[in-house]
N, C-alpha and C positions, 0 to 999 in steps of 0.2 A: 504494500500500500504506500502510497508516494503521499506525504503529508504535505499540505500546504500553511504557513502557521503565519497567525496574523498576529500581531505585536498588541498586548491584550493586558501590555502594565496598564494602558489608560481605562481599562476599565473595571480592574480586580479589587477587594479590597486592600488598603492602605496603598493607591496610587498616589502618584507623587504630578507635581509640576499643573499643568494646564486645567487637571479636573479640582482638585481643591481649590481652585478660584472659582468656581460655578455653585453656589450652594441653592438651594429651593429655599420654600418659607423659611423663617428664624428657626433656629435649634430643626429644620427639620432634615428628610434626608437626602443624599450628598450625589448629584452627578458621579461615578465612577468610584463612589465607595456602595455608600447602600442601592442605589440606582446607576444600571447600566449608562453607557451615553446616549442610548435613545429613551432614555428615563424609566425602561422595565424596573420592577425590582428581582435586584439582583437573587435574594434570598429565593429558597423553596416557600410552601405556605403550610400552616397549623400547626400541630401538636398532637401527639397522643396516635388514634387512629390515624388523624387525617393525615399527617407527616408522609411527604414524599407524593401527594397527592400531583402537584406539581413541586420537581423538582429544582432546583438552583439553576442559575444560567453560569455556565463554567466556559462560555466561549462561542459555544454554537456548534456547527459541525463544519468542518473545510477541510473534509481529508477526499484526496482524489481516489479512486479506485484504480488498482494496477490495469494499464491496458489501456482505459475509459482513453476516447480524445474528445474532440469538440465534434460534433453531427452524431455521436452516439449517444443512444437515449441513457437518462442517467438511472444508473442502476441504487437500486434500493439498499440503504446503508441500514435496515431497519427490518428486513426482511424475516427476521429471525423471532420478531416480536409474534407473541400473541394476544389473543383481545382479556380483556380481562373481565371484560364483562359486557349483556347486550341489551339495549334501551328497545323495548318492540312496544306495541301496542296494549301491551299486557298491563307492564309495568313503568311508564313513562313518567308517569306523576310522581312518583318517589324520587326521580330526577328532574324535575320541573323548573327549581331552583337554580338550575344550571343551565338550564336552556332558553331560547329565545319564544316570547310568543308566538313566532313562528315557525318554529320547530315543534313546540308543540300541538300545533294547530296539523303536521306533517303526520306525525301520527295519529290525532284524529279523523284526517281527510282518508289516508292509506293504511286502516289500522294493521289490515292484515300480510300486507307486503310489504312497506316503510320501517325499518331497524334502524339502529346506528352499534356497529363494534366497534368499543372502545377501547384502544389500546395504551400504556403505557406511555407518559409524556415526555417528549424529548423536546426540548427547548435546543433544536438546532438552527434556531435563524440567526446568522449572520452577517457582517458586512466587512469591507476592505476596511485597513487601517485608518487611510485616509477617509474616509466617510464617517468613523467615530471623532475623531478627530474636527471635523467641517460639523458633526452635531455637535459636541461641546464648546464650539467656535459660535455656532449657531443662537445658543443656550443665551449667551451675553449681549446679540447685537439683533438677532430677527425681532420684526414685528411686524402685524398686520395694516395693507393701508387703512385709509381714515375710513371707509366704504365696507371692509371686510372682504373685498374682490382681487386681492392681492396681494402680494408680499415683499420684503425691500431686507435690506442687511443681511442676507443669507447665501450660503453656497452647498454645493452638490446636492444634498440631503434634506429630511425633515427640520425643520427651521424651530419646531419649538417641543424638544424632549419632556417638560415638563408643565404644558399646557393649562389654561388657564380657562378655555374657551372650548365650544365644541367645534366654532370654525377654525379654531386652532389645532384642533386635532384633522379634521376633512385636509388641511393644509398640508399637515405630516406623510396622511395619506398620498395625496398629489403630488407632493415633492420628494416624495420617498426613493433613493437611490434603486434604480432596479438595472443598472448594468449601463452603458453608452449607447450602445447599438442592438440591435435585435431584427432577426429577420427568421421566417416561418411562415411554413404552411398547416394548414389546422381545418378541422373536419368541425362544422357546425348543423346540429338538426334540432328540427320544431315536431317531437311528435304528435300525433293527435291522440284521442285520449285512449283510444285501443292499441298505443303503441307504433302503430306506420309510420315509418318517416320517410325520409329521402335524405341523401347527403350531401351539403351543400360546402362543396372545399373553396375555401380562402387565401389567397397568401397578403402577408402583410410585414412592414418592415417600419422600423421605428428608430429614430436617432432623439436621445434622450438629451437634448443641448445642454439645459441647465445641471446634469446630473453628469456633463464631461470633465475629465481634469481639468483645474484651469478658471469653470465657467461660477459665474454666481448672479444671484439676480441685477446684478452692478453692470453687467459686461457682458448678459445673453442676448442684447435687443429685445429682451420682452417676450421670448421664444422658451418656453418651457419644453416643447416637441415638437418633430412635425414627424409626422404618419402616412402611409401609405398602406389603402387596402384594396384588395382587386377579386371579385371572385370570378372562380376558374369554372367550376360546375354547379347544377348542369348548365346543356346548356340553354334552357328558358330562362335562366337568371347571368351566363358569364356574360362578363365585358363590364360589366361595372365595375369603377374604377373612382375611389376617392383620396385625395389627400388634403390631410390637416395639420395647420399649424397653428398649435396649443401657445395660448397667453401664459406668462407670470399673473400680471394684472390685467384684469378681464373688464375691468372697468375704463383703461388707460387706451385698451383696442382687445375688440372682441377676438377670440375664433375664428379665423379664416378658414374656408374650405374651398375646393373646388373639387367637380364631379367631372366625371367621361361618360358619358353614356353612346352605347355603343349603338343604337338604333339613328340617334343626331350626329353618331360620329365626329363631338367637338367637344371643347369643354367650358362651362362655366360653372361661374360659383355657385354654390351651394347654402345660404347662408341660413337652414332648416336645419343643417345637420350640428341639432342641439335640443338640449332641454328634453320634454315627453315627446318629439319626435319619433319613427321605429327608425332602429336600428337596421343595418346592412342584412338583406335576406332574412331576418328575424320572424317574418309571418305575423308580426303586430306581439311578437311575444316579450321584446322587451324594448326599453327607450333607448337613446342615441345617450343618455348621461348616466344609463348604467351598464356601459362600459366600462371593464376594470373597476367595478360596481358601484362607481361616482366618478364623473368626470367634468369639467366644464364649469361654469362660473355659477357659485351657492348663491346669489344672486334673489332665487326666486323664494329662499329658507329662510325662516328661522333657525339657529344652531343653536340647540340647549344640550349644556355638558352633563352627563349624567353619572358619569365616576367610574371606577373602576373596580371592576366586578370579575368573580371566576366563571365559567362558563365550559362547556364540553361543545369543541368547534371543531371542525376539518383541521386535518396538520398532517405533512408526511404523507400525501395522497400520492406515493408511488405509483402503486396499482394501477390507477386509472391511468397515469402514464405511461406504463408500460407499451411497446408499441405490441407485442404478441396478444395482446386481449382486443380481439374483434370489437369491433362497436355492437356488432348484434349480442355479444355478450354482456354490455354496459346498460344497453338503451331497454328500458322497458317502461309496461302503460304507467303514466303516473309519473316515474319518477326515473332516477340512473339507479341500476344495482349498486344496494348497499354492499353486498359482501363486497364489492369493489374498491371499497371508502376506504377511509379510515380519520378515525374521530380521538380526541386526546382531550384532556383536562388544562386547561389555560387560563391565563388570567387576559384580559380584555379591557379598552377602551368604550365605552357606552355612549351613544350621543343619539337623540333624538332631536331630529329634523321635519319642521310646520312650514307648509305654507304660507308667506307671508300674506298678507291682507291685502289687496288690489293686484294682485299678480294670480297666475294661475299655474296647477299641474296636475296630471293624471293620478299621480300619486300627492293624496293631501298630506300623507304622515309617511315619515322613513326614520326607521331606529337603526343603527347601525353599530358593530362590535367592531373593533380592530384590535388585532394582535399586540400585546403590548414588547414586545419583543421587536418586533419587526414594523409598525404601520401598516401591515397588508388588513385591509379588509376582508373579514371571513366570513360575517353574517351580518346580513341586511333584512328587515322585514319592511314591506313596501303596505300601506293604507289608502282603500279606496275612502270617495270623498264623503261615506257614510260612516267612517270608522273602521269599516270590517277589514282583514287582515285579507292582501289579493293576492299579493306574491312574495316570495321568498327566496332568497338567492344565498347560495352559497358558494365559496371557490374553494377550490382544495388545490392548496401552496406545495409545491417540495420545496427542495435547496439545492439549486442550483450551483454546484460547489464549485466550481472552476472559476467562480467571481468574484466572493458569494452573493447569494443571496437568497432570502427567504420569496418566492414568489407564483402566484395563482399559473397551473400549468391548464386547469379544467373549472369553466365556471358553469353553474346554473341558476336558471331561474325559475320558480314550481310557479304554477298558477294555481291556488286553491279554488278556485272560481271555475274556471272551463277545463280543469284536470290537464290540461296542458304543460308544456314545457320547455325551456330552448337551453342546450347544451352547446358549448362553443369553448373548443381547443382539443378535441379529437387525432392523434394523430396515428402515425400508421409507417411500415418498416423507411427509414430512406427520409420521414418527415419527423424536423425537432428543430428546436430551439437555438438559436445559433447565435451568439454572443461575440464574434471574431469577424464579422462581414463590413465591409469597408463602404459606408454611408455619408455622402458630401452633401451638402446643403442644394448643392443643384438638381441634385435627384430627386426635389421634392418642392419642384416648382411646378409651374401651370404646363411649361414646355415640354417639359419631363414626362408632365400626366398622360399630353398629349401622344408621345412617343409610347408609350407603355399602349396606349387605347389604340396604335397601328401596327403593333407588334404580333 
């Protein structure tokens, strides 16, 4: 096994130098002693029984496996775990406490198909040196604009580890280190409610600006990302072709987009692809801002912080990435195969998000969990505008260890409502994730689009 080892005094207890000048409230706990530099706590939790329940963060995981390179799918470092125990419709409300109300709404709706195995927690989310570093740098000088539509003093990473705000937290989210570049193709279906799909392949490619060496909201142009998605099948839907370029501040200049459509065989802007919008090929199953399961300017929210809570979330969802598991093995009516999953004990980020008053959205109510380890988004429950509980999204993160990082390989969105569902980031032997592909800023102009939509 080929170790990769990231320099981990800045966040052990009794670090020295740059973290002891970052403290939280008075007498309380310490950037890089009792709190990681993306402000998890560092400790395990309870006492007695509970002990070990979630264990301590001793670093993460960033060891390479002999052999592994980059285009091969990343093998399960965890493989050897078993569940420890299985949440079905039997027994779910003796676990209630630790789940969302909309997971539990999951086994209400699927009492007799919907499980969750939970296995053993490993707190392997990690990040490069330099990205703990750019947090605890973070910690002293970020702050939100005057608006809450952006952000200022900050570089590569999450801008505020020990947040104050729930937009403070959505912001963590957004700006969260997930590697420079990224390019992939991914298998996305909307089953119907007896299970049928069809499968609709994707490729997409992403240059993470603000998250380059180097970059910070001082000196990115105001470019958080710019995106490129094109799908491939079938073909009733190939040839569409979109790229975007993602704001810092969404108030300073929106969201740029431009479209190719391949029946006009030209392209123009796109300036819809935002907010409760559908999504690319989605079949109305989910919106254009829950991608990556918030994206775009909070604008139309209320953000209320809600605290940090334990909770039983996705982590370590090898499985599903494995590229030897058929889709027809994953995809069934209702929901993905649980035995497929895999679910852990975690502590989480809580933040519930309202509709603000004269503005509008498909969803009136979003509660949302993030990993407090990482910022990845794991559970989101989405509220229709009578209260009741529509959809629920989940993503199951691995660890991308050759970067590292903790990040969504497979997300979904259940519709409690028309028993529906859209699964997206399917992949298959020959298709993965790919961290090492060479991304210029011109590859993701309108000319580019066009060249891509004659190709």
């Amino acid at each position: 096994m080929l170790n990769r080892k990231i320099v981990l005094g800045l966040l052990l207890l009794g670090a020295i130098g740059l973290v002891a000048t970052v403290p939280s409230a008075a007498d309380g706990p310490e950037l890089g002693k009792e709190l990681t530099a993306m402000g998890a706590i560092q400790a395990g939790n309870g006492s007695g029984s509970k002990a070990g329940t979630i264990p301590p963060w001793t670093g993460g995981y960033n060891t390479i496996p002999a052999g592994w390179k980059p285009g091969d799918h990343y093998v399960d470092p965890f493989a050897s775990d078993k569940p420890l125990y299985k949440i079905d419709g039997e027994n779910y409300q003796k676990y209630s406490k630790f789940l969302s109300a909309g997971q539990v709404a999951m086994f209400e709706r699927y009492p007799d198909s919907w499980y969750m195995n939970v296995y053993p927690s490993r707190r392997s989310a990690c990040y490069p040196e330099d990205i703990y570093k750019a947090a605890l740098e973070n910690a002293e000088t970020a702050s939100l604009t005057a608006d809450g539509n952006g952000v200022k003093d900050c570089r590569r990473t999450s801008p505020f580890p020990m947040p104050k705000s729930g937009l403070e937290v959505l912001w963590n989210h957004m700006l969260r280190y997930r590697g420079e570049v990224m390019a992939r193709t991914i298998g996305q279906v909307a089953p119907t409610p007896d299970g049928s799909f069809v499968m609709v392949r994707i490729e997409e490619q992403v240059m993470w600006r603000y998250n380059r060496e180097g970059m910070s909201s001082a000196n990115s142009d105001n470019i958080l990302a710019k995106f490129y998605q094109g799908v491939i099948s079938p073909p009733r839907l190939a040839g569409t072709k979109l790229h975007v370029h993602e704001s810092l501040d969404q108030a300073q200049e929106p969201r740029k987009a431009w479209v190719y459509s391949a029946g006009l065989r030209r392209v123009r802007r796109a300036p819809q692809v935002a907010f409760d919008n559908p999504g690319t090929a989605s079949d109305g199953q989910r919106t254009n801002d829950q991608f990556d399961m918030f994206n775009g300017s909070p604008e139309r929210y209320d953000w209320k912080l809600i605290g940090r809570q334990e909770m039983i979330v996705p982590y370590n969802c090898y499985k599903s990435h494995n590229a030897e598991v058929d889709p027809d093995q994953m995809i069934r009516a209702g929901h993905l195969n649980p035995d497929l999953l895999r679910y852990e004990h975690h502590r989480v980020w809580k933040v519930e998000a309202t509709v603000k008053s004269g503005t509008s959205h498909l969803y009136a109510k979003r509660v949302m969990h993030f990993d407090e380890d990482s910022w990845q988004p794991l559970v989101v429950d989405q509220y229709d505008n009578s209260g009741k509980i529509w959809r629920v999204s989940e993503a199951y993160p691995i660890v991308y260890y050759d970067i590292p990082i903790l990040y969504d390989s497979l997300l979904a969105h259940y519709d409690l409502q028309n028993g529906r569902y859209l699964a997206i980031g399917f992949n298959a032997p020959g298709q993965v994730e790919r961290f090492d592909v060479t991304l210029r800023d011109k590859d993701f102009s309108p000319a580019a689009l066009s060249r891509r939509g004659r190709r």
